[in-house]
C-alpha positions as CSV (number, residue, x, y, z in Angstrom):
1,X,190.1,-33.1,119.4
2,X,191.5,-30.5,116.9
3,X,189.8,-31.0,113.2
4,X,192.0,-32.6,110.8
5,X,190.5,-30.2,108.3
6,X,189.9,-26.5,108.5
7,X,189.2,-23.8,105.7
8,X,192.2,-22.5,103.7
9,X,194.1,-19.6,105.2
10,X,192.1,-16.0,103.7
11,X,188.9,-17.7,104.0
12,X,185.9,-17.2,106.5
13,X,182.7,-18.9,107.2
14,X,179.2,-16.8,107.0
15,X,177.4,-18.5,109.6
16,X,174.4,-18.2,110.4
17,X,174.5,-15.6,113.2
18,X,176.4,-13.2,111.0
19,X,173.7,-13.8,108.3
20,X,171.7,-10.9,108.9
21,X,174.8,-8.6,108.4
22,X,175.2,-9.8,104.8
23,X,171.7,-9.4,104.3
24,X,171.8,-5.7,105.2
25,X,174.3,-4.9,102.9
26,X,173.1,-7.2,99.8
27,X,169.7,-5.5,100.0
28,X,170.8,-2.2,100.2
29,X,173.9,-2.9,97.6
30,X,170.8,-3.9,95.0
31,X,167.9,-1.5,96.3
32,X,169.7,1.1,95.5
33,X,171.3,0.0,92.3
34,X,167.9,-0.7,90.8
35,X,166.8,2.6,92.1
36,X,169.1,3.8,90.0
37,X,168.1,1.8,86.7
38,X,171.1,-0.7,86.9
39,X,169.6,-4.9,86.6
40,X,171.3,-7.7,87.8
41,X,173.9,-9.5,85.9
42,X,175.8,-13.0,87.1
43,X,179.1,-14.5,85.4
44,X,180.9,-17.5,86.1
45,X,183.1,-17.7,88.7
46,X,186.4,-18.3,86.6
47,X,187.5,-17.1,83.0
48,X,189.7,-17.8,80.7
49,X,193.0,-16.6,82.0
50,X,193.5,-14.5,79.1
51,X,190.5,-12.3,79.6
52,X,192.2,-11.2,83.0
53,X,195.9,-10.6,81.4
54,X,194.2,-8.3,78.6
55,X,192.3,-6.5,81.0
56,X,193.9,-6.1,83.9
57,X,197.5,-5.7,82.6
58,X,200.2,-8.0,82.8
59,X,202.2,-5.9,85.1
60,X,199.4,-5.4,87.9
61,X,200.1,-7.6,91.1
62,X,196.7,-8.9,90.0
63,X,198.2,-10.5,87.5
64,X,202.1,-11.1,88.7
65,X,201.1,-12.3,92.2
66,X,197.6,-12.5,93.1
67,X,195.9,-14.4,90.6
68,X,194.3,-18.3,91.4
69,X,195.0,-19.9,87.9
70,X,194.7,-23.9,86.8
71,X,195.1,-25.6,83.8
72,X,192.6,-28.1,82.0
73,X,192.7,-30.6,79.7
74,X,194.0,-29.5,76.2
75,X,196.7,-26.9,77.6
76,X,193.8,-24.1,78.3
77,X,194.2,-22.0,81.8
78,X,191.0,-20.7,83.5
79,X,191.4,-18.2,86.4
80,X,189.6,-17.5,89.7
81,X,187.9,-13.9,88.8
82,X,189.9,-11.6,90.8
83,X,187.6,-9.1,90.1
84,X,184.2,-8.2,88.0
85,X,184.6,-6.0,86.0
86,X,186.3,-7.9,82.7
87,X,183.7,-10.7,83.5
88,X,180.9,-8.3,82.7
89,X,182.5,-6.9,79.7
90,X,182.8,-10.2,78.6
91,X,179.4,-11.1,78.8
92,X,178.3,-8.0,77.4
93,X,180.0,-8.7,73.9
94,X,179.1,-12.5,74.4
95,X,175.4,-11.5,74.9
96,X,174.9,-9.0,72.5
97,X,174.1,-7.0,75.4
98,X,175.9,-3.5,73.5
99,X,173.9,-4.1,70.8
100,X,170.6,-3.1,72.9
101,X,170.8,0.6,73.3
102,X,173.0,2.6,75.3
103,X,173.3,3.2,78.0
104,X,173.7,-0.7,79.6
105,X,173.6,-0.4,83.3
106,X,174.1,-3.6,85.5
107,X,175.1,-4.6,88.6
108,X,176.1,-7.7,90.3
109,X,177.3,-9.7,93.8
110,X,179.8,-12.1,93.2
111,X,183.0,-13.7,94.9
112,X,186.4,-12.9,93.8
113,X,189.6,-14.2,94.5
114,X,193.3,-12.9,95.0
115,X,196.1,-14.7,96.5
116,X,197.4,-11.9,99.3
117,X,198.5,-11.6,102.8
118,X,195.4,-11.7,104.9
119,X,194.6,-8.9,107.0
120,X,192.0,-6.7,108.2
121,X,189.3,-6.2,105.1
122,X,191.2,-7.8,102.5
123,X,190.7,-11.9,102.3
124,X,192.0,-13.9,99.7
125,X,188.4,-14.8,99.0
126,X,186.0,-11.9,99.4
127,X,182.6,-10.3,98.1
128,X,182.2,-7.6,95.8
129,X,179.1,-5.3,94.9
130,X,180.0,-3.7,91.3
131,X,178.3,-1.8,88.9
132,X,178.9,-0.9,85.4
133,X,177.8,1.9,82.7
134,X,178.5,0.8,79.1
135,X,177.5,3.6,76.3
136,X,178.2,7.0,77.9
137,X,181.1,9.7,78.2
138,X,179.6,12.1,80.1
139,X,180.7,13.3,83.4
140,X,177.2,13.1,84.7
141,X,177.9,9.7,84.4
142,X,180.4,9.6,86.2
143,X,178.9,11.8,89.0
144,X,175.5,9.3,88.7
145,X,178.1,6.3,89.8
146,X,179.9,8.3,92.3
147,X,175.9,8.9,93.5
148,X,174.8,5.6,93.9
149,X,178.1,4.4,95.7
150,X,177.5,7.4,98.2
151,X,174.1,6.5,98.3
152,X,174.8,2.2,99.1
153,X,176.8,3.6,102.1
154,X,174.7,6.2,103.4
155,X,171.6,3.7,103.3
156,X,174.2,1.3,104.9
157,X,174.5,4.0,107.9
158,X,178.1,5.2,107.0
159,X,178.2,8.9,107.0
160,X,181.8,9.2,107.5
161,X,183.9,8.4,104.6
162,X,185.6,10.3,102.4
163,X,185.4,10.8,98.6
164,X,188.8,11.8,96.7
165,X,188.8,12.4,93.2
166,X,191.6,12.5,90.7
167,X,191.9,11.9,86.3
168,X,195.1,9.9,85.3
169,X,194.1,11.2,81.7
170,X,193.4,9.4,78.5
171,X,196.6,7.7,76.8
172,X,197.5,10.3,74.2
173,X,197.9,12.9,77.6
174,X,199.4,9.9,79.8
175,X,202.7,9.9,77.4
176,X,203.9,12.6,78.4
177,X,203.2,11.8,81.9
178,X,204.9,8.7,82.5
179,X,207.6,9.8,80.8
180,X,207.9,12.6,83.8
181,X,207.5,9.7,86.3
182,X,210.5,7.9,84.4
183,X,212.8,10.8,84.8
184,X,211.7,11.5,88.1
185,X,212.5,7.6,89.5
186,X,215.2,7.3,87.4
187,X,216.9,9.1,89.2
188,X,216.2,7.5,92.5
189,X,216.4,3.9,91.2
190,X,219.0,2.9,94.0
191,X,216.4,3.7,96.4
192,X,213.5,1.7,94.9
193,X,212.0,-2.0,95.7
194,X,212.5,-4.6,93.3
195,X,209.1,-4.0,91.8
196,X,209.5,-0.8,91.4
197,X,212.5,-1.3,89.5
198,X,210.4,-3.8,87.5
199,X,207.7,-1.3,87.0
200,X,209.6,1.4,85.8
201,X,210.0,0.4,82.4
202,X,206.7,-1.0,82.1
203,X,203.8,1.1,83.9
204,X,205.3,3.6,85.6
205,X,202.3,4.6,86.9
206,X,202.7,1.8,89.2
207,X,205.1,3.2,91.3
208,X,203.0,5.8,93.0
209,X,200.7,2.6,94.6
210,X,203.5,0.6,96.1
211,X,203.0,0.1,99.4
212,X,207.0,-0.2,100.4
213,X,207.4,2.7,102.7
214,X,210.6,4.1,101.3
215,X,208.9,4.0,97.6
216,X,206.0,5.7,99.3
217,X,208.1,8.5,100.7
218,X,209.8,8.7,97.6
219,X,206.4,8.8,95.5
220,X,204.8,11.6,97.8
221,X,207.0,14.3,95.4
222,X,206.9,12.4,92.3
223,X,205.1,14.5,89.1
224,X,201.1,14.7,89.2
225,X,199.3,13.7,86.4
226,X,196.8,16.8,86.8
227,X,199.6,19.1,85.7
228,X,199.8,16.7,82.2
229,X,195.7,16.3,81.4
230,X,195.3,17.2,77.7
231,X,192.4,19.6,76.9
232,X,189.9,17.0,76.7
233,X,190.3,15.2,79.7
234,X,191.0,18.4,81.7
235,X,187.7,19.8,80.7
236,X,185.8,16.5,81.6
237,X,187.3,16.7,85.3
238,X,186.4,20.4,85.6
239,X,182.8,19.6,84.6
240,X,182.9,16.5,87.2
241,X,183.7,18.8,89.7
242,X,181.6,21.2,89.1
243,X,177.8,18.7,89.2
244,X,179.2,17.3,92.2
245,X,179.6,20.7,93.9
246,X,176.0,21.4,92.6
247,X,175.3,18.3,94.1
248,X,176.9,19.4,97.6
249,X,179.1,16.3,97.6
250,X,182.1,16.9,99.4
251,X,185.2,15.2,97.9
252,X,189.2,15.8,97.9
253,X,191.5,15.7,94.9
254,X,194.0,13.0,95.4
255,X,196.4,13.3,92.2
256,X,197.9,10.1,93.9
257,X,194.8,7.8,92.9
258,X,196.1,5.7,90.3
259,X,193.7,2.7,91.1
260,X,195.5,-1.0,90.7
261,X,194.1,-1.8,87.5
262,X,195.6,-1.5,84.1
263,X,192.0,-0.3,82.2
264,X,191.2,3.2,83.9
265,X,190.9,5.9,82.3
266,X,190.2,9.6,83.0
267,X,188.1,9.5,86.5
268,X,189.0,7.6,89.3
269,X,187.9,7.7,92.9
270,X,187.5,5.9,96.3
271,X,185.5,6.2,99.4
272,X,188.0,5.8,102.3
273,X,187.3,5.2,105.4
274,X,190.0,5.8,108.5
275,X,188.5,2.8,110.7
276,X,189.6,-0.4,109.4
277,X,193.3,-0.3,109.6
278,X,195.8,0.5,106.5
279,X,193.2,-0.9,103.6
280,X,190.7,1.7,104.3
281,X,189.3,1.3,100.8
282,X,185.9,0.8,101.0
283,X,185.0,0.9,96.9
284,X,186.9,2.2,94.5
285,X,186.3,2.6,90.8
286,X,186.1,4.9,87.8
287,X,186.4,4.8,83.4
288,X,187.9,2.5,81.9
289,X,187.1,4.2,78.1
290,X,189.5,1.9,76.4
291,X,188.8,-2.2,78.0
292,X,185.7,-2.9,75.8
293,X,187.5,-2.5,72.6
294,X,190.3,-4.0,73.9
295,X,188.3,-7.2,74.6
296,X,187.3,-7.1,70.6
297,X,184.2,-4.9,70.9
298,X,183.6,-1.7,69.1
299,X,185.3,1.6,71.1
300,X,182.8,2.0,74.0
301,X,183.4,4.4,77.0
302,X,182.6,2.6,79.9
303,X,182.7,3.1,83.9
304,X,181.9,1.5,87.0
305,X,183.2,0.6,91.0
306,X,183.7,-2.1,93.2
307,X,183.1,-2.3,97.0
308,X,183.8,-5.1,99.0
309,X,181.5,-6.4,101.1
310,X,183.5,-7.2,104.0
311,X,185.1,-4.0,104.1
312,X,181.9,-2.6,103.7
313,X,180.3,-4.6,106.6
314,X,183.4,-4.0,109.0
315,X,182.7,-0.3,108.5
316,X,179.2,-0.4,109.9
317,X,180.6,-2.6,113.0
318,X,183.3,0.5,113.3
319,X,180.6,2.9,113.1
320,X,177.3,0.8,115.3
321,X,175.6,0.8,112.5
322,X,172.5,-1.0,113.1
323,X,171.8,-4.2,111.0
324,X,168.3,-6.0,109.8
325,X,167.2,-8.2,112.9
326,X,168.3,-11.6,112.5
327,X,165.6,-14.6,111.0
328,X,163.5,-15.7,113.9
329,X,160.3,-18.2,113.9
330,X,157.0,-15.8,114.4
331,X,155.6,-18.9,116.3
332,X,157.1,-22.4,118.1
333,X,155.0,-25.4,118.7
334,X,155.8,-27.3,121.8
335,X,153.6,-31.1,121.0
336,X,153.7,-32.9,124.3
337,X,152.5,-36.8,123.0
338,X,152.2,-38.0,119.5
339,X,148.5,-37.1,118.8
340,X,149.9,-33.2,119.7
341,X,153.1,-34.0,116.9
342,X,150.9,-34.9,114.3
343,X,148.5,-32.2,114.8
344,X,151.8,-29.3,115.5
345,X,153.2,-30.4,111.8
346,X,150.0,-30.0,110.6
347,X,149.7,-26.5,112.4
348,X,153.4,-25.4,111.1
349,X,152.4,-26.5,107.3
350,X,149.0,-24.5,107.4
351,X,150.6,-21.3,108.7
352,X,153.8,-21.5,106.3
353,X,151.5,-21.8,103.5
354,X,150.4,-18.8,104.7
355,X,153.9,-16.9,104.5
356,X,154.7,-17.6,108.0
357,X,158.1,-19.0,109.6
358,X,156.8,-21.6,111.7
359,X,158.5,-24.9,113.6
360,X,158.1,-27.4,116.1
361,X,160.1,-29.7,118.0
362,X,161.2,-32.7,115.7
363,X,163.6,-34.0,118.7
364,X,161.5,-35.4,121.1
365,X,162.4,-33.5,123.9
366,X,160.6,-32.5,127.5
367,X,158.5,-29.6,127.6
368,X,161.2,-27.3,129.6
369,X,163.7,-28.2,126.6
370,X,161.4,-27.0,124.4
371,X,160.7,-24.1,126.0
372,X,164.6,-23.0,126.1
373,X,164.5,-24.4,123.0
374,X,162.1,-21.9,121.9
375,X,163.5,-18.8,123.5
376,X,166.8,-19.4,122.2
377,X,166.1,-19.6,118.3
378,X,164.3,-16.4,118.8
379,X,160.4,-17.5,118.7
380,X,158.5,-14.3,119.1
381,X,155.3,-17.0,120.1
382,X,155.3,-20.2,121.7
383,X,152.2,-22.3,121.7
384,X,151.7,-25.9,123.9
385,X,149.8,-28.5,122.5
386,X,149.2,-31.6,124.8
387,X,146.2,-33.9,124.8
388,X,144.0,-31.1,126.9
389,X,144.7,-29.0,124.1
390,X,143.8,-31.4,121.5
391,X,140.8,-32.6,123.2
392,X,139.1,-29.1,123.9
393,X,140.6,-27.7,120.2
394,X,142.0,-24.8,122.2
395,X,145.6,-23.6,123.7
396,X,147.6,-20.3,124.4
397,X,149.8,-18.2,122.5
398,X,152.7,-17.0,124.6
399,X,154.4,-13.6,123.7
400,X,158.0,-14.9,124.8
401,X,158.8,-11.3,125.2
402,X,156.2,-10.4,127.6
403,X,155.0,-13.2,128.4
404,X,151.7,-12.5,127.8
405,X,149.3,-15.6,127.2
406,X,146.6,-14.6,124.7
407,X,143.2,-18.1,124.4
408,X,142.8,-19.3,120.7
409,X,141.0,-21.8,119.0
410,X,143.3,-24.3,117.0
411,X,140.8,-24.7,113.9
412,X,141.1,-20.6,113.7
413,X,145.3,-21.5,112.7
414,X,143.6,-22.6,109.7
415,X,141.1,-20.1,108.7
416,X,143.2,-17.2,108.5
417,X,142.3,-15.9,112.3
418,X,145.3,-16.6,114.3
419,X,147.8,-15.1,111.6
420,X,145.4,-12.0,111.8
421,X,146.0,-12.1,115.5
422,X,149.9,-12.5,115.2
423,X,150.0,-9.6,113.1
424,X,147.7,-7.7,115.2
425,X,150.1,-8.6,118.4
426,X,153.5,-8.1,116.1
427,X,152.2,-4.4,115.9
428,X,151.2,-3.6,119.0
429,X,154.5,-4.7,120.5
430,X,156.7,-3.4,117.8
431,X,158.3,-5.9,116.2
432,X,156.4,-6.3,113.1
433,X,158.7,-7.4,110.2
């Protein structure tokens, strides 16, 4: 019988045998963001549709296409964050966080939400790790973000991405630029989608990230913004590129990186990787100097990135990356009677107390069942408890990977022994957590 109801189209499930994935890359995602003196910020999952239109730019497909907006009561919009970085912002001013010192670091796992064509990484609901630095214009800034993203992958296991770099300039240098890029499609408007055409007079830069093939083959010879930098923003790639060389960081210049968002500013860059189909994005970010003031805060040069967790968990499937072990009980109870039930949840409350994952059977099945029962959830021990058991105060501890049987007392569950012996045994076979 089919289900009458499934989950929306873009969606998927974490369940819990994919669990442990997540858990690799959360922990990682915030190990290293604290090791690098960012703390944790969470925002609400929607915003005031407004916040995304100022931010983002009214002629992004964020906001044209993609966006998940309602209405409320009293005519007000509020929209699915498509992304985190103008809910931070927001929050910053809100909280009086710029008000603390610079430079603000935080960093935060959230859902966003764009309404796209499914495909391989890119879901209409997905995860993102972010980071943003409020407070600070220099490029070693900008090479300390660039860091920690490298960093979040490598202790993720991928070695094998790529880092392009590029500046699209401040907006006194970008005049001149777009300008260029009019001319330059202008001319070759009969060739161009509808949103190019759309684009042109709007954000030109927009043109050199469609997607269309025959815009792409016509963007691969448009002007570059490198050749328009004024000498400010010039000089502020040239020093990027010089710490990360005395870093050793390999990375490309890619005048095409434009990023899809209407508040960058100066640097931009991605880590790419070739093994997840077309989107081979795997974070992406950069400045965005001018979005705090543009939200009604004082003129604040800020950065930050993005990387999407699925993309970023897809990756480390592409490349066998290894992930934490899944959750498994350190010890199963089999009770065989009801004297043996009452004494196994007693058994399993002691040795939780004590910080350890224990269970027993609350189905009432045989002992065999159990047993299978126990080997497939994982139990690293197993320990039967009938009325022989009960009566004499002792039983075995199984290893259900060796299948070594190892005597202990029951009263020594409670006085700290047996959990002493697990550990010992944990160690000696090598799977101590």
């Amino acid at each position: 019988m089919a289900l009458s109801v499934q989950r929306p189209k873009g969606t998927n499930d974490m369940i819990p045998s994919e669990a442990n994935k997540w858990r690799t890359v959360e922990q990682a995602a915030r190990d290293c963001a604290e090791r690098f003196g960012f703390r944790e910020i969470r925002t609400p999952a929607f915003e005031e549709t407004g916040l995304f239109v100022r931010s983002v730019g009214d002629t992004s497909d964020v906001v044209t296409k993609e966006m998940y907006t309602v209405s409320s009561k009293g005519e007000h919009t509020f929209t699915l964050k498509p992304e985190g970085t103008a809910g931070v912002v927001r929050a910053m001013l809100e909280n009086g966080l710029m008000n603390e010192g610079f430079p603000q670091k935080v960093y935060y796992i959230t859902p966003c939400f764009r309404h796209e064509k499914p495909q391989a990484g890119r879901l209409r609901e997905f995860h993102q790790f972010g980071v943003e630095m409020f407070g600070t214009s220099s490029p070693y800034a900008d090479a300390d973000v660039i860091m920690l993203a490298r960093e979040v992958l490598s202790t993720c296991g991928i070695e094998s991405v790529k880092l392009n770099i590029n500046s699209i300039g401040c907006p006194e240098c970008r005049k001149k630029y777009q300008e260029a890029l009019v001319e330059y499609f202008s001319a070759r408007k009969d060739d161009l989608c509808e949103t190019c055409l759309e684009r042109l007079g709007k954000n030109p830069m927009r043109l050199l990230d469609c997607k269309v093939p025959k815009c792409a083959e016509i963007a691969k010879d448009a002007p570059v913004i490198l050749d328009y930098l004024c000498d400010d923003c010039r000089e502020h790639f040239e020093k990027l590129k010089a710490i990360l060389d005395e870093y050793k960081v390999e990375y490309t210049v890619n005048p095409k990186i434009v990023r899809g968002l209407d508040y960058y500013t100066k640097t931009v860059f991605e880590f790419v990787y070739d093994g997840i189909g077309a989107q081979g994005t795997v974070c992406g970010g950069g400045r965005y100097d001018g979005l705090v003031s543009s939200l009604g805060g004082q003129p604040t040069a800020a950065l930050g990135f993005g990387m999407g967790l699925e993309r970023l968990i897809m990756t480390m499937e592409g490349e066998g990356v290894d992930f934490l072990d899944p959750h498994v009980p350190d010890i199963y109870f089999a009770p065989m009677g009801e004297k043996a039930y009452s004494v196994a949840s007693k058994l399993c409350q002691d040795l939780r107390a004590e910080g350890y994952s224990a269970e027993f059977d609350i189905v009432g099945r045989g002992l065999k069942p159990q047993m299978r029962y126990a080997n497939k959830i994982g139990a690293k021990f197993c320990c039967v408890l009938g009325d022989n058991e009960i009566e004499s105060g002792q039983a075995k501890l199984k290893n259900m990977r060796t299948g070594d049987e190892t005597p202990v007392n029951l009263d020594d569950f409670k006085n700290g022994f047996v959990p002493v012996l697990l550990d010992d045994m944990f160690e000696l076979e090598g799977i101590s957590e």
